[in-house]
Each structure stands twice: as C-alpha cells, then as structure tokens.
ZADO-1210 file (C-alpha; in nm, 4 decimals, padded with zeros to 6 digits):
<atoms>
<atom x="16.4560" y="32.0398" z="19.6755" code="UNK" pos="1"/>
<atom x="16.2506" y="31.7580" z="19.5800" code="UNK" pos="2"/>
<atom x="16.0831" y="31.5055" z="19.7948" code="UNK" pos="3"/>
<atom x="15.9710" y="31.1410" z="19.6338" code="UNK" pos="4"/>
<atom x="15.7052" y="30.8717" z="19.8533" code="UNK" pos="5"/>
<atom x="15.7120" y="30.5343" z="19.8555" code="UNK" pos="6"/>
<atom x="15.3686" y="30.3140" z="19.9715" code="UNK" pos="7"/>
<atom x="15.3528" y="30.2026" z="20.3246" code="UNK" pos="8"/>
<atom x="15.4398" y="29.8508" z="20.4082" code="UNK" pos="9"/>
<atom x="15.1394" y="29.6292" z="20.4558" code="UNK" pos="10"/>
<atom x="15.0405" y="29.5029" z="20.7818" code="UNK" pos="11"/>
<atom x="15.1311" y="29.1374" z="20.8076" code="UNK" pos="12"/>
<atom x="14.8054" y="28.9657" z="20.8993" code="UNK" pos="13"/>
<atom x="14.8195" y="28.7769" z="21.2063" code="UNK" pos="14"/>
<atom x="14.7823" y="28.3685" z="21.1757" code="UNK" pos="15"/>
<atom x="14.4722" y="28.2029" z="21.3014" code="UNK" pos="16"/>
<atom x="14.5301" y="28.1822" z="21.6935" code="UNK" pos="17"/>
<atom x="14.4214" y="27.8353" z="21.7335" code="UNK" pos="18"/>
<atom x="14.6041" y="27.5399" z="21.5987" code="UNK" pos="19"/>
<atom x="14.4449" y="27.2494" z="21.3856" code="UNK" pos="20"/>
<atom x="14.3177" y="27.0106" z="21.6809" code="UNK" pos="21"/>
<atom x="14.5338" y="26.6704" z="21.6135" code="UNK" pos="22"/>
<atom x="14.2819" y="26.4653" z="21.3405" code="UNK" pos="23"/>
<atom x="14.3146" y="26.1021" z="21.5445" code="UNK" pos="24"/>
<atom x="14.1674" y="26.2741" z="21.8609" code="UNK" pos="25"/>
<atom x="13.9054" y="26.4596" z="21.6995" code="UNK" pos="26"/>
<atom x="13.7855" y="26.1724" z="21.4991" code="UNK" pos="27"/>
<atom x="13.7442" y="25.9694" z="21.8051" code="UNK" pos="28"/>
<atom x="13.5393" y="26.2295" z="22.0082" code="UNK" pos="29"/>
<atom x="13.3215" y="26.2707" z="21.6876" code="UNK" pos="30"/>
<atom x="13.2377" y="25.9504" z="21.6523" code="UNK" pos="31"/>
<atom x="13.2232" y="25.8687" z="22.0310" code="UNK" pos="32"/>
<atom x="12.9483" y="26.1515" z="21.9991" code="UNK" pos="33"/>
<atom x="12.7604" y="25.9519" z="21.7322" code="UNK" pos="34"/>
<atom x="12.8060" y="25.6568" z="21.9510" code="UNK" pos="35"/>
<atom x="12.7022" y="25.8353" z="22.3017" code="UNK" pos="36"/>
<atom x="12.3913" y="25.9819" z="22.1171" code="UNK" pos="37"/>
<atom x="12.2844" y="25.6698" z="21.9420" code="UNK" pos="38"/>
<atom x="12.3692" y="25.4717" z="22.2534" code="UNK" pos="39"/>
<atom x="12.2023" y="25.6722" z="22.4999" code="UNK" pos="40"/>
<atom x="11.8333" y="25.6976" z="22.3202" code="UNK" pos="41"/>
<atom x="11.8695" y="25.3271" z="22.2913" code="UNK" pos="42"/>
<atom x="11.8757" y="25.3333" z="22.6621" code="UNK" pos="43"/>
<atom x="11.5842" y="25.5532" z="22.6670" code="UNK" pos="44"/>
<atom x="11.3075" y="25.3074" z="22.5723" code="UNK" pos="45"/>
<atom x="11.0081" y="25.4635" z="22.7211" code="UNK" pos="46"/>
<atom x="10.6555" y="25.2649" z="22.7323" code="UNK" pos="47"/>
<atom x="10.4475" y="25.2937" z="22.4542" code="UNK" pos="48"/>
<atom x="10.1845" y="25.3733" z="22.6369" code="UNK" pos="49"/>
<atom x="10.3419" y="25.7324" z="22.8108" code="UNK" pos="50"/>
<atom x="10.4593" y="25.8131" z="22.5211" code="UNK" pos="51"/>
<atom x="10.1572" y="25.8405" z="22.3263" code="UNK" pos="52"/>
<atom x="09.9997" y="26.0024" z="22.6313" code="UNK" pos="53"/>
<atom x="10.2483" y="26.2851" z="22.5771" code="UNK" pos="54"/>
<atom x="10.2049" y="26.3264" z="22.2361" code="UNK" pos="55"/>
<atom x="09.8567" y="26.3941" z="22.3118" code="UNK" pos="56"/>
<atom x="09.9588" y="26.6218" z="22.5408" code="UNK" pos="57"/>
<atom x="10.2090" y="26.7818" z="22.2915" code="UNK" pos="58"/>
<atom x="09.9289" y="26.7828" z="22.0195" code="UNK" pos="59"/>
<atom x="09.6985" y="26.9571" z="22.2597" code="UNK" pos="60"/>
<atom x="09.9638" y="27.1904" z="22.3529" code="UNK" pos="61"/>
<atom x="10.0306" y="27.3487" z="22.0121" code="UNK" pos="62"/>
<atom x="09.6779" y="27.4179" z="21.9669" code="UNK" pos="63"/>
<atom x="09.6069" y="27.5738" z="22.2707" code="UNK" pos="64"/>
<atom x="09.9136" y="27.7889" z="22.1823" code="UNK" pos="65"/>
<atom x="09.7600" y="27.8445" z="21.8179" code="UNK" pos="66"/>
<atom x="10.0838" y="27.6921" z="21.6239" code="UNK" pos="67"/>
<atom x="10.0085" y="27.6001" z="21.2662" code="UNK" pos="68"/>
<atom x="09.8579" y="27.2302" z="21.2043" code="UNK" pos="69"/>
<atom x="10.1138" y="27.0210" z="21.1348" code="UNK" pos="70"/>
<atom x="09.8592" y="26.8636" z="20.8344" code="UNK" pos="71"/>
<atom x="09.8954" y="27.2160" z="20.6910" code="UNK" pos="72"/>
<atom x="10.2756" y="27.1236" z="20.5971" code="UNK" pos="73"/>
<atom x="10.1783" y="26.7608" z="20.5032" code="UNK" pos="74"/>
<atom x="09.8738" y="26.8354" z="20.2619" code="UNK" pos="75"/>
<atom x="10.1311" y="27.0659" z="20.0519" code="UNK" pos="76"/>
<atom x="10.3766" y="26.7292" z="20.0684" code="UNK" pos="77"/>
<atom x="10.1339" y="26.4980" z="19.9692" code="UNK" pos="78"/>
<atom x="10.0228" y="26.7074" z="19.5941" code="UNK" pos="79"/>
<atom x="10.2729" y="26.4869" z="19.4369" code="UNK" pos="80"/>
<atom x="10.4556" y="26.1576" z="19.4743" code="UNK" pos="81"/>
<atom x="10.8024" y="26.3138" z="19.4016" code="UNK" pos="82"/>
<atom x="10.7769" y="26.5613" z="19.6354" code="UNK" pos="83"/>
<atom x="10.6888" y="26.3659" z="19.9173" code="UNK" pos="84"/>
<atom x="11.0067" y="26.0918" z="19.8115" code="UNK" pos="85"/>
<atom x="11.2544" y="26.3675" z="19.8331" code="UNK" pos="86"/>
<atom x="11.0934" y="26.4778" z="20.1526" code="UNK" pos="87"/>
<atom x="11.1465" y="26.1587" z="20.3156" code="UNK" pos="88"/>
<atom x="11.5136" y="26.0732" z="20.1238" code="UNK" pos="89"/>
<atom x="11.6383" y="26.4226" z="20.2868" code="UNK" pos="90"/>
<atom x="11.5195" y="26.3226" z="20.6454" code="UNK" pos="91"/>
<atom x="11.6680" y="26.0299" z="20.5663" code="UNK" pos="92"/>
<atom x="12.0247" y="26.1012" z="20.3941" code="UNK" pos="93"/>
<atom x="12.1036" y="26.4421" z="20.4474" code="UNK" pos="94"/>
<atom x="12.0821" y="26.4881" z="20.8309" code="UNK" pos="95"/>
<atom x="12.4047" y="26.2892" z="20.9612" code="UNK" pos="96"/>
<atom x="12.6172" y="26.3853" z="20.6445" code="UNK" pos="97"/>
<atom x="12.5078" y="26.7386" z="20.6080" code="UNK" pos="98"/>
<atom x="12.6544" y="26.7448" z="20.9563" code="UNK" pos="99"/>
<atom x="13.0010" y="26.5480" z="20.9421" code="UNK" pos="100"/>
<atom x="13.0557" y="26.7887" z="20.6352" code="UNK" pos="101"/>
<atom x="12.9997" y="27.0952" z="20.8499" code="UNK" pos="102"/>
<atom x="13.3262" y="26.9440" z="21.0434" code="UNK" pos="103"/>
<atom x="13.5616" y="26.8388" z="20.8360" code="UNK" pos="104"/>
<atom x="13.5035" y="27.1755" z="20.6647" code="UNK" pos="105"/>
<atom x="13.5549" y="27.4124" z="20.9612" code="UNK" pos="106"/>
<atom x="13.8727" y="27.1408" z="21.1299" code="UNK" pos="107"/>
<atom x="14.0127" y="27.1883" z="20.7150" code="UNK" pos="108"/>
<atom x="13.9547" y="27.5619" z="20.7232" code="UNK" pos="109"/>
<atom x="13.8384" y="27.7115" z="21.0523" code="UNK" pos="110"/>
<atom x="13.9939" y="27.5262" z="21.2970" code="UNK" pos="111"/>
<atom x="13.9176" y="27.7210" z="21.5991" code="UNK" pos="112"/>
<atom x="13.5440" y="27.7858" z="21.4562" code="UNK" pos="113"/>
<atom x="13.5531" y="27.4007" z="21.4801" code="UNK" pos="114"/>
<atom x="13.6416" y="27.3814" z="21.8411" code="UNK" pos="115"/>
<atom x="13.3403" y="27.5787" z="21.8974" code="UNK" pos="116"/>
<atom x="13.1448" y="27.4055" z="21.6877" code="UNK" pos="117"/>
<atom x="13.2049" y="27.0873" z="21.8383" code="UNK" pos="118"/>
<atom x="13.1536" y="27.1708" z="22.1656" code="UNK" pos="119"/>
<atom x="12.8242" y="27.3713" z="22.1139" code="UNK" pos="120"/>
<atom x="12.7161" y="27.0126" z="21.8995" code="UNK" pos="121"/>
<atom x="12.7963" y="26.7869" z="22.1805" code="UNK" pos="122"/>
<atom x="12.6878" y="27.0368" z="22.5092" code="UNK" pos="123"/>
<atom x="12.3128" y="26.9984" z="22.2515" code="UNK" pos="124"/>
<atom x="12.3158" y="26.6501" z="22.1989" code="UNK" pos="125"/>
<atom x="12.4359" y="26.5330" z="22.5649" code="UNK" pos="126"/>
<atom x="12.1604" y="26.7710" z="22.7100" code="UNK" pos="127"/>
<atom x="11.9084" y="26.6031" z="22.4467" code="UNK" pos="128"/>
<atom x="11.9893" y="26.2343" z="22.5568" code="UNK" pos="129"/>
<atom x="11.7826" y="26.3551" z="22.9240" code="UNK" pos="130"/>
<atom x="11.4566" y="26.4187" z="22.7822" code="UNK" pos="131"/>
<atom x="11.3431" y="26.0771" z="22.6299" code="UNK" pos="132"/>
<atom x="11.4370" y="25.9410" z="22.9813" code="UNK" pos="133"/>
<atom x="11.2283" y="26.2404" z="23.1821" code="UNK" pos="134"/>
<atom x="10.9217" y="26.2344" z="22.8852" code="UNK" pos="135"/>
<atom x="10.8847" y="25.9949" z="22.5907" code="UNK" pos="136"/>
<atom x="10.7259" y="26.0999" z="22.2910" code="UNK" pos="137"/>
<atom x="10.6046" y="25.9560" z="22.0274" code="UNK" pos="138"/>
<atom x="10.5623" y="26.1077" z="21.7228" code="UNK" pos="139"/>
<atom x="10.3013" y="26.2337" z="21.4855" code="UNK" pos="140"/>
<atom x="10.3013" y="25.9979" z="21.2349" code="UNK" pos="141"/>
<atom x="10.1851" y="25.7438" z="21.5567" code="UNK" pos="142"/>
<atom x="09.8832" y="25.9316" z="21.6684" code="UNK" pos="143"/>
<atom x="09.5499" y="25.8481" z="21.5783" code="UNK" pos="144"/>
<atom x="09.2769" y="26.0907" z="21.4885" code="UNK" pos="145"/>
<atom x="09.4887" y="26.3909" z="21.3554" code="UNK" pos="146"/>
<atom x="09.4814" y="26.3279" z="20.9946" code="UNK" pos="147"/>
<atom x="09.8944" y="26.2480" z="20.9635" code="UNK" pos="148"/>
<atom x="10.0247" y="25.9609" z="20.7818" code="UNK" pos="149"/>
<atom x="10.3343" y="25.8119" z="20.8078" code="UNK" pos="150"/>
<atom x="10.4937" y="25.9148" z="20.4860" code="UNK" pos="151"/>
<atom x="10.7961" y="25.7315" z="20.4648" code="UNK" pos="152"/>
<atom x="10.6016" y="25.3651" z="20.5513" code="UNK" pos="153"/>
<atom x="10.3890" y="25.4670" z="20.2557" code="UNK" pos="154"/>
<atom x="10.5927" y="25.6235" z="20.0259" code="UNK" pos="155"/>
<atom x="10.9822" y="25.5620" z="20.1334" code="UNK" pos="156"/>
<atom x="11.2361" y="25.5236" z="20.1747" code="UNK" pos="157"/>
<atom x="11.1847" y="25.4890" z="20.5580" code="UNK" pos="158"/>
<atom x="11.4531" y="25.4372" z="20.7836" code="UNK" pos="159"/>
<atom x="11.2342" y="25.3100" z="21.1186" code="UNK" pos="160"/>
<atom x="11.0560" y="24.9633" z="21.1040" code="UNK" pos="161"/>
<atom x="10.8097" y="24.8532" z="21.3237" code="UNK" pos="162"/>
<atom x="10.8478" y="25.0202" z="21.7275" code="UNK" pos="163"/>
<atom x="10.7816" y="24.6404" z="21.8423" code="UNK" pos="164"/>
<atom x="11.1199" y="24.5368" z="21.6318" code="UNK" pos="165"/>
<atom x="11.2794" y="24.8509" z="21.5772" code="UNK" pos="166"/>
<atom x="11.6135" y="24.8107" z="21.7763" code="UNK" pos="167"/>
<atom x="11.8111" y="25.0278" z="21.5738" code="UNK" pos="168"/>
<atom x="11.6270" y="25.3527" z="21.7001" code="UNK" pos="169"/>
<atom x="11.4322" y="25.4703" z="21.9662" code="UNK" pos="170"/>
<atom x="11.1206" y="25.6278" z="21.7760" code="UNK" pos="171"/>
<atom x="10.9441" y="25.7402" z="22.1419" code="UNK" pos="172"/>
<atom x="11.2296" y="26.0206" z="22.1371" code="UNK" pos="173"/>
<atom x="11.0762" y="26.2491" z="21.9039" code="UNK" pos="174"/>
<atom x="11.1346" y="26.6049" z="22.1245" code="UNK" pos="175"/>
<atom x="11.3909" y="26.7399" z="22.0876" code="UNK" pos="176"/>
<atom x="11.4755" y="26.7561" z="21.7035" code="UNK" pos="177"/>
<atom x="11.7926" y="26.7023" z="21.6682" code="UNK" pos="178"/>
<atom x="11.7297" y="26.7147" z="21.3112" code="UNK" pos="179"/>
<atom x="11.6977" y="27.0515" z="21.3528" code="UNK" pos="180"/>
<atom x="11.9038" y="27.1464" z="21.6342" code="UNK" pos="181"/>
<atom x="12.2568" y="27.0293" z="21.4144" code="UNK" pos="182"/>
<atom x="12.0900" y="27.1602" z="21.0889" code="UNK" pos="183"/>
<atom x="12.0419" y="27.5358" z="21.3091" code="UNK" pos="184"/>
<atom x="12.3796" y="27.4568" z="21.4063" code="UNK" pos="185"/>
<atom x="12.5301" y="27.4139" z="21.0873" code="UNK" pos="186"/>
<atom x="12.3599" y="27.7212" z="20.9303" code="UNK" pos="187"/>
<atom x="12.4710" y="27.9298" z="21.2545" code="UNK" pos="188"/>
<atom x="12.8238" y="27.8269" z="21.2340" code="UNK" pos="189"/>
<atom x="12.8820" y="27.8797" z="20.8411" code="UNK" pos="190"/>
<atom x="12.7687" y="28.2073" z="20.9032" code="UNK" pos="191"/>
<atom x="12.9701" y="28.3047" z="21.2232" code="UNK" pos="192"/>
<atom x="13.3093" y="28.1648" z="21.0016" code="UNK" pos="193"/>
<atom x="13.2520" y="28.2980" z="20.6666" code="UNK" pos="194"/>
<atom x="13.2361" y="28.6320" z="20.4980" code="UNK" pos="195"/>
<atom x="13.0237" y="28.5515" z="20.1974" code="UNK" pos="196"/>
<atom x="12.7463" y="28.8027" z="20.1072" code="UNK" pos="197"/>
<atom x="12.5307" y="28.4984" z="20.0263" code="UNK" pos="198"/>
<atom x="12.6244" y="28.3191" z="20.3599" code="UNK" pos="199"/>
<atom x="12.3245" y="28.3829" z="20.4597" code="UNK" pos="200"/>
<atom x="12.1196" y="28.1287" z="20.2952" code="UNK" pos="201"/>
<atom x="12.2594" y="27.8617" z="20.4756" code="UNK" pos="202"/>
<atom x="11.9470" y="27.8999" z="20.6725" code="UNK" pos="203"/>
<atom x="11.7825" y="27.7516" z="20.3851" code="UNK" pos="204"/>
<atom x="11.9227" y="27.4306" z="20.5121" code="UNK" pos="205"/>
<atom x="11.7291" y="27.4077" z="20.8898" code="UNK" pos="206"/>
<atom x="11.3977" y="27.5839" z="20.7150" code="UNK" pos="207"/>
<atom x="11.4065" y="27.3106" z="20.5011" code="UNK" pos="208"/>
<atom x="11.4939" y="27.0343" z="20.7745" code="UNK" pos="209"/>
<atom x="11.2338" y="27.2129" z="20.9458" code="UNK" pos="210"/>
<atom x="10.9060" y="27.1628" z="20.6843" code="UNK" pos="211"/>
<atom x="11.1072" y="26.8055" z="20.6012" code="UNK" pos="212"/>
<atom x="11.0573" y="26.7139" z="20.9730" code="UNK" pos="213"/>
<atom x="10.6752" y="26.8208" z="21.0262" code="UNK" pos="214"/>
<atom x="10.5347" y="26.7627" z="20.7024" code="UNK" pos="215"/>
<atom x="10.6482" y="26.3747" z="20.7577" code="UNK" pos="216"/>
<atom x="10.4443" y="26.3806" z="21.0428" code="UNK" pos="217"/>
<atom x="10.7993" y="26.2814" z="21.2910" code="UNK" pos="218"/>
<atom x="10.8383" y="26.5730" z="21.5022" code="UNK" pos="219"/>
<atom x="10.5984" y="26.8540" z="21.6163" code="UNK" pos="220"/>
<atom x="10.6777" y="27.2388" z="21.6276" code="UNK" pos="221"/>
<atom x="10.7478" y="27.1876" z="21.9095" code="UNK" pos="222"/>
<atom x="11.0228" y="26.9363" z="21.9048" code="UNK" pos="223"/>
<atom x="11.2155" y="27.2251" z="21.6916" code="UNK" pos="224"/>
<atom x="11.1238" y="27.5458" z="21.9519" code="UNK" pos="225"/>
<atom x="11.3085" y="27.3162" z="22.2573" code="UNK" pos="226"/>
<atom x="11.5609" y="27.2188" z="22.0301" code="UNK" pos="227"/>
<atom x="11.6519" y="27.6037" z="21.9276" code="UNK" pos="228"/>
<atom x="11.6103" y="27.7120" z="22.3284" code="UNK" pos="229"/>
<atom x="11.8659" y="27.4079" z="22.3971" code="UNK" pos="230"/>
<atom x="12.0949" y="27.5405" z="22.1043" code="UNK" pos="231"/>
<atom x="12.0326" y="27.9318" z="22.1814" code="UNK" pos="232"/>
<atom x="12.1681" y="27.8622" z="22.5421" code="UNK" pos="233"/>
<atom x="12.4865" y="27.6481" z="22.4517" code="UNK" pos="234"/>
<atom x="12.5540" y="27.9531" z="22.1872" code="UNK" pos="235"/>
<atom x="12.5138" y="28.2004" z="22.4491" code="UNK" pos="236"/>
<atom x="12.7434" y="27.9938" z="22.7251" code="UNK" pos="237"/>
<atom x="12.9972" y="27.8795" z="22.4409" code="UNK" pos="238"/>
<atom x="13.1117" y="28.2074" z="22.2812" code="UNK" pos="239"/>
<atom x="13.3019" y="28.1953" z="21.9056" code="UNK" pos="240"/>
<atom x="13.6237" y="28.2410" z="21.8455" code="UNK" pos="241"/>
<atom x="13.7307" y="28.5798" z="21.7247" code="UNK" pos="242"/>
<atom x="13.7323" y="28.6842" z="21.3562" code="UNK" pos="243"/>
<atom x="14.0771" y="28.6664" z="21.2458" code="UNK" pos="244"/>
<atom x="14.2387" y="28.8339" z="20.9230" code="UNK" pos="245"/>
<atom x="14.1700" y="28.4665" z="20.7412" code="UNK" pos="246"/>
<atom x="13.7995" y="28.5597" z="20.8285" code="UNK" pos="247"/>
<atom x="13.6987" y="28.9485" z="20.9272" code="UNK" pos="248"/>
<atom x="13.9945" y="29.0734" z="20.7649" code="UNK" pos="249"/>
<atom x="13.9911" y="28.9014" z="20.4122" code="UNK" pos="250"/>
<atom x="14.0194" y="29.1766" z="20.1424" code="UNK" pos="251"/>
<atom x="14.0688" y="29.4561" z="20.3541" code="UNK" pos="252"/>
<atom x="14.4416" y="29.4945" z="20.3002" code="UNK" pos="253"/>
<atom x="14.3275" y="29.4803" z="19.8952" code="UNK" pos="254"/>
<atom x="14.0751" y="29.7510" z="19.9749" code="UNK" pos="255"/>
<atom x="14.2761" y="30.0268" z="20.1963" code="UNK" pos="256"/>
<atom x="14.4143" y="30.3210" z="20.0740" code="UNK" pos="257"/>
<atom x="14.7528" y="30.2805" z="20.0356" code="UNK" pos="258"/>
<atom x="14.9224" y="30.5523" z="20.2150" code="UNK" pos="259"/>
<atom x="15.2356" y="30.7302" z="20.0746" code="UNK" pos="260"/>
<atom x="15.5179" y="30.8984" z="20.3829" code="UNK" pos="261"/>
<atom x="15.8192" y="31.0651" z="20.3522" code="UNK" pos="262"/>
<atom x="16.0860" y="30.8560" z="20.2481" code="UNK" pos="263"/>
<atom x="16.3633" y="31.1247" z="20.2124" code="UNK" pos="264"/>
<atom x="16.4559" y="31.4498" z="20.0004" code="UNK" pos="265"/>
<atom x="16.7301" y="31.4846" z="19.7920" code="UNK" pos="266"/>
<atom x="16.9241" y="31.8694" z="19.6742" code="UNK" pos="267"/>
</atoms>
C-alpha cells in the first residue's frame, strides 16, 4: 500500500479592495487643491508691519526654547557657491513636482493608499490656509539683525520678487511649511505603501527639505514643528488603508513552505 502527495493549492491573493478613483475627477480636485491653496494665501495679505512683529516674536521664541540658530544651517550653505545654488534650485523646483509625483504614483499603483493620501494632503493644506489670516509671518530672510541673508536674491534662482510687487505669492505666510508638511507627507506615505527594505530613506527627502528651508533663511524651526503637529493629527484622524497581498503580502506565497496532504493510496 503506497500513498503519493501532491503540493497544496496556493491561496489566491485577494485584489486590492479599492478601485482606481476615475482620473478626470481626481485631476480636478488636485488641481482645485493647487488652486484653493494658492488662492487662499493670496487672500491672506497680512500688513507688513504684524508680520515682522511676529517674526520677532517667532525668532525670540526659538531661543527661549534653545532650538538651533537658524545661521548655524546657513553658514554650512554659504562655504560654497554651488552648494548654496542647489539649495535654492531644490526649494525652488522640487517641492510642487516631488509632490504631484507622489500621486500619480500611488493613483498608478496604490490606489487606495492614494485616497488616503489625498485626503491627509488636502485636510493639511486647507487647515494651513487659516494661519496667515490669524498671524502673518514673515520670514527670516526679512528680519534685520540676525545675521540671515536672503540666499536666493543673492545667489538664485529665486522665485519671490519684491513683497511691494510680489503678487504671485504671499511671502508674510511663512508658518506653516508646507514645504515640509507635503515633503513629511510624501516620505510617510511611500513608506506606509511599499515593502522595500530601503523604503526607509525616503525620509531623506523632508530632512533635506528641512535644512533646504532654514538654511535659506524662509522658514524657521518652527514653521516645520506646526507643520508636523498639523500633519501628525490628520494621520492620526485619517487612518491607511489596509496592507493588501499587492503590498504586505508580496513574496510570501514564494516564501511558504509548501505543504504536501494526502491525495489518495493506491493497492
């Protein structure tokens, strides 16, 4: 009496549980984000004047809480010409791009870590459009008598003219970052919807945003600490989706035993 075994049929793996949003729809809430963010600091044209009284404040602030000097980051930018040019051509070219990239990526691939993602994004940039109107804030680089320089006026490329003439921008809307806010964003969410080993130096991309942002005298530390407490509390009120078997369960049908039963005996 002899008994032979034959493997175990796999599992099939379950398809991603949400479907692909439709593209026309989510390209006009994305860009009616842009628009609404753009839109709404334009509104937010504080005076001059309280907005360099708060970033006194702000300045004062930091040092009575002991955070490093902001001319710490710049002195290291300004050893060189180059580095300080690629400083100022990533605040300038890489925030808005870097971003849309981090979309079309996760609607192509993860659709439903999309969803998320673009509802954390715009729950962090609606809540961002209040503060310019409650405190202006002008940046660094406009403050006299703490040693910054406006790097990108001196060095370039800049992408702010004048304040006076500037109607392109509202530059008294420097807290919070939201250079940093969608750059922690897109580092959090590559994470959360991949399985790479080395996913984890997206973070690379905000630390960088983050020295980028302070050592070109635009935004204070403390422009990027509200901007994480504004992201930390739309990631704890919008959850992500669940890993799926296109995400958490990627290689472990490859890597399971397979399991041998009884398929009959024979005399």
């Amino acid at each position: 009496m002899n008994a032979r075994t034959e493997p175990a049929e796999a599992a099939a793996e379950p398809p991603d549980a949400t479907a692909r949003p439709a593209l026309v729809r989510e390209l006009l809430l994305v860009a009616g984000l842009f628009l609404v963010y753009k839109l709404g600091r334009q509104l937010a044209t504080g005076d001059t004047a309280n907005a360099l009284h708060n970033a006194r404040r702000v300045w004062d602030l930091e040092r009575t809480l002991r955070l490093p000097h902001e001319n710490a980051v710049q002195s290291a930018l300004l050893h060189g010409d180059t580095l300080v040019h690629l400083a100022n051509t990533y605040y300038a070219t890489v925030h808005f791009p870097a971003t849309l990239a981090f979309l079309v990526w996760l609607y192509l691939r993860r659709p439903a870590h999309y969803v998320w993602a673009r509802r954390v994004l715009a729950v962090v940039t609606t809540a961002a459009l209040v503060l310019p109107f409650t405190f202006p804030l002008a940046p660094p680089r406009m403050l006299t008598g703490d040693g910054l320089v406006d790097t990108a006026r001196l060095y370039g490329p800049s992408v702010y003219g004048p304040p006076s003439s500037d109607h392109l921008s509202n530059q008294f809307a420097a807290m919070p970052s939201l250079h940093f806010g969608w750059a922690l964003m897109v580092a959090v969410g590559l994470i959360v919807a991949t399985r790479s080993r080395w996913r984890w130096l997206w973070l690379l991309h905000p630390l960088i945003t983050l020295l980028v942002i302070v050592g070109t005298a635009n935004h204070y530390w403390l422009d990027a600490i509200v901007a994480t407490a504004m992201l930390g509390i739309a990631l704890a009120v919008i959850h992500p989706p669940h890993r799926t078997a296109t995400t958490a369960g990627r290689g472990a049908g490859r890597l399971a035993p397979r399991e041998s039963v009884l398929a009959g005996a024979g005399r």
